[in-house]
N, CA, C and O atoms as a GROMACS GRO file, in nm:
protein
  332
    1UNK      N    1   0.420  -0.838  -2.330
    1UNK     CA    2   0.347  -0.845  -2.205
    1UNK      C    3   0.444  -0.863  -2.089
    1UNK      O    4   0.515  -0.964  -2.089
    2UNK      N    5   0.455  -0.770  -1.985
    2UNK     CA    6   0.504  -0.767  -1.879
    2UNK      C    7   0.467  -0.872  -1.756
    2UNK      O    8   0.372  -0.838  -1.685
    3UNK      N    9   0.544  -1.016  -1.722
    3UNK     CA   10   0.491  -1.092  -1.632
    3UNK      C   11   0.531  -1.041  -1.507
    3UNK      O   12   0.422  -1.046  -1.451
    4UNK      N   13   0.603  -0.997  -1.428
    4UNK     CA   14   0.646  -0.912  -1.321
    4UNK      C   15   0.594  -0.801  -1.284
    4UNK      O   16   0.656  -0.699  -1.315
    5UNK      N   17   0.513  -0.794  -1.235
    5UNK     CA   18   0.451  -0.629  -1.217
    5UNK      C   19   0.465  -0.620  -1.035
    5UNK      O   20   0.416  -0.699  -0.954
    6UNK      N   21   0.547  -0.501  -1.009
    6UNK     CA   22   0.547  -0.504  -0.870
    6UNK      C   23   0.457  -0.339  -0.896
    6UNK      O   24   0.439  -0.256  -0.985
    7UNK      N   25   0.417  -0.367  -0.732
    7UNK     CA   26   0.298  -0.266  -0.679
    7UNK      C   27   0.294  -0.134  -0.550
    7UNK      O   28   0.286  -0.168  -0.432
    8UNK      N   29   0.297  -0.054  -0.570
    8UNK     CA   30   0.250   0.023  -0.409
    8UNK      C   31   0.118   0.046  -0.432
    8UNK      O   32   0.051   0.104  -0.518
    9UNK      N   33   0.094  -0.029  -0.311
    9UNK     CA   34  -0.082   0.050  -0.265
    9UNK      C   35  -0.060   0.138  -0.102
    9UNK      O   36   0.028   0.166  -0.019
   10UNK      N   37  -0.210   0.157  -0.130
   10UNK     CA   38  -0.217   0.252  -0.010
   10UNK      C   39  -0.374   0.200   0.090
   10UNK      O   40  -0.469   0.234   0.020
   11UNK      N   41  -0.417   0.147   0.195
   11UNK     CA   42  -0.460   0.135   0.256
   11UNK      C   43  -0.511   0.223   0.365
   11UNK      O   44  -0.428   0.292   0.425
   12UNK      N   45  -0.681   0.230   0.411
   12UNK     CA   46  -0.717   0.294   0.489
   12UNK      C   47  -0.798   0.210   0.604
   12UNK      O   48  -0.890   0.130   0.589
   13UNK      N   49  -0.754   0.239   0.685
   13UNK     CA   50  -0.812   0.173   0.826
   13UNK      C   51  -0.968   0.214   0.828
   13UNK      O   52  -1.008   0.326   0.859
   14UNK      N   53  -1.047   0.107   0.790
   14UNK     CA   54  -1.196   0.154   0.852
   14UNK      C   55  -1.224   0.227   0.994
   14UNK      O   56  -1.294   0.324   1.024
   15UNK      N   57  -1.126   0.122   1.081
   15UNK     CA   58  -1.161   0.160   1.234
   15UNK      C   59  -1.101   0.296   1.284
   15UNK      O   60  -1.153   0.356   1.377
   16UNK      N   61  -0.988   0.342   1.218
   16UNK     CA   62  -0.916   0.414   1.287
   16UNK      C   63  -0.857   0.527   1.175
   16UNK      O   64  -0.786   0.615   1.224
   17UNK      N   65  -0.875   0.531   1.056
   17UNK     CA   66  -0.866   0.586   0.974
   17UNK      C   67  -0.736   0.653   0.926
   17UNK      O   68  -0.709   0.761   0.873
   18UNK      N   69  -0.653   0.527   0.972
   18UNK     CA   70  -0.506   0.508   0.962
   18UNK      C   71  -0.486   0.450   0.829
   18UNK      O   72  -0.559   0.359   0.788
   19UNK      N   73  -0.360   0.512   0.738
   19UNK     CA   74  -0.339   0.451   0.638
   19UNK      C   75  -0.218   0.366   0.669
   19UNK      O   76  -0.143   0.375   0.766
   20UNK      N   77  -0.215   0.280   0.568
   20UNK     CA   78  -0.063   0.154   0.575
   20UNK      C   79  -0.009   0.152   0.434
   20UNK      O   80  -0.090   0.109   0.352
   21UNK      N   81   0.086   0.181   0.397
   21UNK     CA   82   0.170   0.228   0.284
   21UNK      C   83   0.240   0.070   0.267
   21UNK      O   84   0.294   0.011   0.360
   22UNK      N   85   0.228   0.020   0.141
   22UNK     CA   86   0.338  -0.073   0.120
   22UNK      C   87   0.389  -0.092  -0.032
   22UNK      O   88   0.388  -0.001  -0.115
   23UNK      N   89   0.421  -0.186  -0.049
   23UNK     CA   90   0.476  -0.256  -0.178
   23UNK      C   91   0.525  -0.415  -0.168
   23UNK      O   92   0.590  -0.470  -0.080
   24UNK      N   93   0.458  -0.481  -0.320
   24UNK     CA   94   0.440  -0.553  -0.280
   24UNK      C   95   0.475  -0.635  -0.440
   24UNK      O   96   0.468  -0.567  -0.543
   25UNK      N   97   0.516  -0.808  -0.450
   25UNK     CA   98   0.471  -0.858  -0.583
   25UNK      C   99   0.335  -0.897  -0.658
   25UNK      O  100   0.291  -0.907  -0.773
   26UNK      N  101   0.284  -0.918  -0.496
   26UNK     CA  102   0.126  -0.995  -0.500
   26UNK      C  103   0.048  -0.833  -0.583
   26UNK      O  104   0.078  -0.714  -0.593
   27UNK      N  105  -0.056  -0.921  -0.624
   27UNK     CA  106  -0.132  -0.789  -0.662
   27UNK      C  107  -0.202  -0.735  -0.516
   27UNK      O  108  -0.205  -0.811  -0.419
   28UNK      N  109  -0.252  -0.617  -0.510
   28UNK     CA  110  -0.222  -0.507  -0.396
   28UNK      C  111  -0.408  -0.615  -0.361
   28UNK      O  112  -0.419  -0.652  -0.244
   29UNK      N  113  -0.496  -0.643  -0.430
   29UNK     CA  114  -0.583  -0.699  -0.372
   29UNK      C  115  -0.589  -0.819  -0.262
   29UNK      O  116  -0.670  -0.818  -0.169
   30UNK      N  117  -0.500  -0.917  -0.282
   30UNK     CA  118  -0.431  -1.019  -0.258
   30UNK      C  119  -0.360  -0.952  -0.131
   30UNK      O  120  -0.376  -1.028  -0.036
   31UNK      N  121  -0.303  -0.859  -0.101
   31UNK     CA  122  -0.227  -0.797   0.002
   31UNK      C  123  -0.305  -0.766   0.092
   31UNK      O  124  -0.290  -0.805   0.208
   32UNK      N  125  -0.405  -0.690   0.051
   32UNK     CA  126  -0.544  -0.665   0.124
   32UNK      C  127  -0.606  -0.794   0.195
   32UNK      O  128  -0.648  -0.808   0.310
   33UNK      N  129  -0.600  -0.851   0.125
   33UNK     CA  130  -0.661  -0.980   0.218
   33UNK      C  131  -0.596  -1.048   0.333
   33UNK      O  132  -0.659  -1.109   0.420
   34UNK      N  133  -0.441  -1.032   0.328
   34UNK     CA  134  -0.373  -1.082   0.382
   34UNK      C  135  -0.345  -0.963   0.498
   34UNK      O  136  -0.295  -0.996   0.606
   35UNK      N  137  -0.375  -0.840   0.473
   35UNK     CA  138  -0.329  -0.751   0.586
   35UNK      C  139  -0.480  -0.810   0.653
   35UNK      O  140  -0.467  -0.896   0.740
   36UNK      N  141  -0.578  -0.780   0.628
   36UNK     CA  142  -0.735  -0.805   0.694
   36UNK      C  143  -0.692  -0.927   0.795
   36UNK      O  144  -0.688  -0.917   0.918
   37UNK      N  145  -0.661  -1.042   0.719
   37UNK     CA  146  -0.635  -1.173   0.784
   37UNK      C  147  -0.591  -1.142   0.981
   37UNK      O  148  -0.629  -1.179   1.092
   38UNK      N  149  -0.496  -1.056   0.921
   38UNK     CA  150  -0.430  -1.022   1.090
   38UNK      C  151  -0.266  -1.092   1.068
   38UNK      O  152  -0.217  -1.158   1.160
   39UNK      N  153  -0.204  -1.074   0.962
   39UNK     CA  154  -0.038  -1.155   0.923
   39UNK      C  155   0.060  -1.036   0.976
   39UNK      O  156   0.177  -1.051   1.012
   40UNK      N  157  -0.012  -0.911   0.971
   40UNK     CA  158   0.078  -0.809   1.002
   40UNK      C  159   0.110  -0.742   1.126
   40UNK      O  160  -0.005  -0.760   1.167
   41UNK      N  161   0.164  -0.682   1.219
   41UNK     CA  162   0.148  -0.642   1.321
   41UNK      C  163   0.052  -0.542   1.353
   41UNK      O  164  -0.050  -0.547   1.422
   42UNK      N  165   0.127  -0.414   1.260
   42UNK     CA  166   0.044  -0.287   1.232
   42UNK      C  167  -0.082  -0.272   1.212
   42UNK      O  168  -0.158  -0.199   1.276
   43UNK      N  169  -0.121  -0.382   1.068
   43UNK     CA  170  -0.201  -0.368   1.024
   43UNK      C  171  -0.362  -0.462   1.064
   43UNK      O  172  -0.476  -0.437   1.023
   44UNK      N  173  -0.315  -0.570   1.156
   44UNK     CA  174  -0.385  -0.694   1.246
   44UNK      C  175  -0.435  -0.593   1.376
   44UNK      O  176  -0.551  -0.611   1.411
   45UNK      N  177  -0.350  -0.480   1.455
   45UNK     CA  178  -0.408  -0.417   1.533
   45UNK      C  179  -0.511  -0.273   1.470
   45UNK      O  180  -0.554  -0.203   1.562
   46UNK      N  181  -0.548  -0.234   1.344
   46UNK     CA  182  -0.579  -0.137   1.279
   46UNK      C  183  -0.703  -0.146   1.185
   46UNK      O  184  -0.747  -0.052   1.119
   47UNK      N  185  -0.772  -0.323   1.190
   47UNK     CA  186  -0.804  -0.380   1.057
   47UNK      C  187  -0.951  -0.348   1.103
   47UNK      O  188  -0.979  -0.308   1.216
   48UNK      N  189  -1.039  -0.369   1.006
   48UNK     CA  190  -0.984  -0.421   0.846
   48UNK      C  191  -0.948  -0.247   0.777
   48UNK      O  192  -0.951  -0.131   0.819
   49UNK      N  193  -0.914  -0.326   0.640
   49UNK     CA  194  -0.863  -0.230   0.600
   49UNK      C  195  -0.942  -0.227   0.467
   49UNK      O  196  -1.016  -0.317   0.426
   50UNK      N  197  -0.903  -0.070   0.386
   50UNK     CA  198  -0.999  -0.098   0.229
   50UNK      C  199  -0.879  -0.042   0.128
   50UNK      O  200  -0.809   0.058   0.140
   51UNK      N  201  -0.880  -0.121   0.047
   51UNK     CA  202  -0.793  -0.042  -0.045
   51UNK      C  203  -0.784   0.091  -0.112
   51UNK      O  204  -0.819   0.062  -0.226
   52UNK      N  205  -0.759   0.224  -0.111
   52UNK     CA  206  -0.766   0.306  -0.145
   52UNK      C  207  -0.668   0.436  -0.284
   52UNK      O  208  -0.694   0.549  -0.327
   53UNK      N  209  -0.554   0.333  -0.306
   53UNK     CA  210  -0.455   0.380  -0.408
   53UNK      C  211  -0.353   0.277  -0.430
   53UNK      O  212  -0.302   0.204  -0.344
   54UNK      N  213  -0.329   0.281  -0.563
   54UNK     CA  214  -0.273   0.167  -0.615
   54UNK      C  215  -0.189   0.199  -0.729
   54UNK      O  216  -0.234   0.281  -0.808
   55UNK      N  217  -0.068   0.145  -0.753
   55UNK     CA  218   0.016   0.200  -0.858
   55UNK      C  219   0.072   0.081  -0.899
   55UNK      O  220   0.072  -0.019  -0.828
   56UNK      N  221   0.144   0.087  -1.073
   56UNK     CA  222   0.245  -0.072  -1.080
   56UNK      C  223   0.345   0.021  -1.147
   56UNK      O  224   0.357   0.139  -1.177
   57UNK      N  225   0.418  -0.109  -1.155
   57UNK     CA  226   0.593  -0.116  -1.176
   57UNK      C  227   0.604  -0.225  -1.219
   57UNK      O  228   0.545  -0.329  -1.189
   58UNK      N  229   0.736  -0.191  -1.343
   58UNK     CA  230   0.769  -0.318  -1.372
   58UNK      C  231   0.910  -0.333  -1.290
   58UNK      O  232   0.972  -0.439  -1.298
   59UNK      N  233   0.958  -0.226  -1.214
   59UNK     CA  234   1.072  -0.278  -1.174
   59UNK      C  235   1.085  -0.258  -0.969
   59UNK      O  236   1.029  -0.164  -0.914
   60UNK      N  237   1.140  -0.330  -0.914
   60UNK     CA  238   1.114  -0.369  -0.815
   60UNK      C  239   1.129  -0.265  -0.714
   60UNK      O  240   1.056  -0.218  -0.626
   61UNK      N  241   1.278  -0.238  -0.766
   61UNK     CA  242   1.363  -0.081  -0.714
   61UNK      C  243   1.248   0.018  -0.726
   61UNK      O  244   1.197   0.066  -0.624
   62UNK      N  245   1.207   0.048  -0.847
   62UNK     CA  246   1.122   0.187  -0.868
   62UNK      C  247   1.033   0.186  -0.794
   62UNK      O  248   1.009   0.293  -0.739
   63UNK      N  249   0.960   0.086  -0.766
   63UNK     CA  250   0.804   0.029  -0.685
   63UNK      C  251   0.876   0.117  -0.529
   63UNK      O  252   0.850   0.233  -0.496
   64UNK      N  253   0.979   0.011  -0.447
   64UNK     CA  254   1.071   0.049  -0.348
   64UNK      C  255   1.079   0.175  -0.323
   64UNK      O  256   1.069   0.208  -0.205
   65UNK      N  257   1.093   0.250  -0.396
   65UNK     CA  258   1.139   0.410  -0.404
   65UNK      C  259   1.008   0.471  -0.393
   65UNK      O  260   0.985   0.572  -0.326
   66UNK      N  261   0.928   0.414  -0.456
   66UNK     CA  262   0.808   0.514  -0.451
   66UNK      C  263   0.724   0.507  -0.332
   66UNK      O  264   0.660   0.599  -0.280
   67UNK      N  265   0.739   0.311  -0.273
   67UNK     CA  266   0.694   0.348  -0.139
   67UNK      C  267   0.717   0.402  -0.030
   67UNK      O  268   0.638   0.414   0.063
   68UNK      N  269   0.883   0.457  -0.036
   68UNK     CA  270   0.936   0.526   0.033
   68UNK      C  271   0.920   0.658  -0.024
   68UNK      O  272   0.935   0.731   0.073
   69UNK      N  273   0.899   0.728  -0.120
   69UNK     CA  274   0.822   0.880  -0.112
   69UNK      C  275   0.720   0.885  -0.026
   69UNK      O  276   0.705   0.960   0.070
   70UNK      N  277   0.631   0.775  -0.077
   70UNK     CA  278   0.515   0.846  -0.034
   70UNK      C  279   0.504   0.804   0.115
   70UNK      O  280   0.398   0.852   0.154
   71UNK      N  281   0.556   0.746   0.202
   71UNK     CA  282   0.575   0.775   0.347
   71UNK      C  283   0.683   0.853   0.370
   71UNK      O  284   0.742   0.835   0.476
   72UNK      N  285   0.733   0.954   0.279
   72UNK     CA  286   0.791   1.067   0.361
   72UNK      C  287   0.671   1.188   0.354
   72UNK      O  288   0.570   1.192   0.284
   73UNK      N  289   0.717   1.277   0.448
   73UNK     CA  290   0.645   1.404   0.438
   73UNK      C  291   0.551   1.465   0.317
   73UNK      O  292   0.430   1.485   0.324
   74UNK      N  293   0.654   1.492   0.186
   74UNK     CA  294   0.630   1.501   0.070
   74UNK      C  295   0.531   1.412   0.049
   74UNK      O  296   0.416   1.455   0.037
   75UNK      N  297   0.552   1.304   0.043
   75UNK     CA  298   0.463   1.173   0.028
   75UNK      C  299   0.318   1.207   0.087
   75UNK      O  300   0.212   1.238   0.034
   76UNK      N  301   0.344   1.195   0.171
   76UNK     CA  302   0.167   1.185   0.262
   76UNK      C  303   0.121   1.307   0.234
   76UNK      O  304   0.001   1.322   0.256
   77UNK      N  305   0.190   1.416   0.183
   77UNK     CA  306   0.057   1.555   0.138
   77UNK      C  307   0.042   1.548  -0.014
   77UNK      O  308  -0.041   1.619  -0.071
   78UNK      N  309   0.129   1.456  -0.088
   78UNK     CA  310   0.061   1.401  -0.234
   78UNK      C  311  -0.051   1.344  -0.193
   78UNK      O  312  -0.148   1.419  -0.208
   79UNK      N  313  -0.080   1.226  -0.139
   79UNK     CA  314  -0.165   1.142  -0.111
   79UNK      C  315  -0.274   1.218  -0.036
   79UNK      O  316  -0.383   1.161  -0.039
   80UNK      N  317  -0.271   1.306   0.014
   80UNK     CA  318  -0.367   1.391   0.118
   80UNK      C  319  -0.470   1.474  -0.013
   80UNK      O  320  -0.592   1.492  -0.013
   81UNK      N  321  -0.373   1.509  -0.108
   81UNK     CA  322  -0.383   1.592  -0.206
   81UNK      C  323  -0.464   1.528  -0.313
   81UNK      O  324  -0.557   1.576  -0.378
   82UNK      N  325  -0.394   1.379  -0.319
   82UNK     CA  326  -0.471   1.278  -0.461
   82UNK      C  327  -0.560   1.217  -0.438
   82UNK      O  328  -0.649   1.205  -0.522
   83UNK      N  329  -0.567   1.143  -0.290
   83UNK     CA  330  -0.732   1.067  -0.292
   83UNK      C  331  -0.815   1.097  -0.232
   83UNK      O  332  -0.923   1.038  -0.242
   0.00000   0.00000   0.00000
């Protein structure tokens, strides 16, 4: 059993229908709550938010990398493409 699981989710702005790309240790629900809260800049002017894609990792780097695909170009027409 894997105790470390790091995460990218993907978030959609109810109000504005802006997504927020991250990664994270917390589980991505737990993140959600905390972006809603208003802790973030981006995401406190954009909120609330709903969770909409979610991935794990056991390793921190790989998680890292992937949240940086998918906010590149490439990235956002996977995601355009997958959810």
């Amino acid at each position: 059993m894997v105790l470390n699981m790091f995460y990218v989710y993907v978030l959609k702005s109810v109000k504005n229908s802006k997504r927020y790309i991250g990664s994270t240790k917390l589980k991505p629900e737990e993140r959600l709550k905390r972006h809603n809260s208003g802790t973030n800049k981006f995401t406190k002017r954009n909120r609330p938010f709903t969770l909409i894609y979610k991935e794990e990792y056991t390793d921190n780097t790989e998680a890292r990398k992937r949240e940086i695909f998918l906010k590149s170009g490439a990235g956002r027409k996977y995601l355009d493409e997958t959810i």
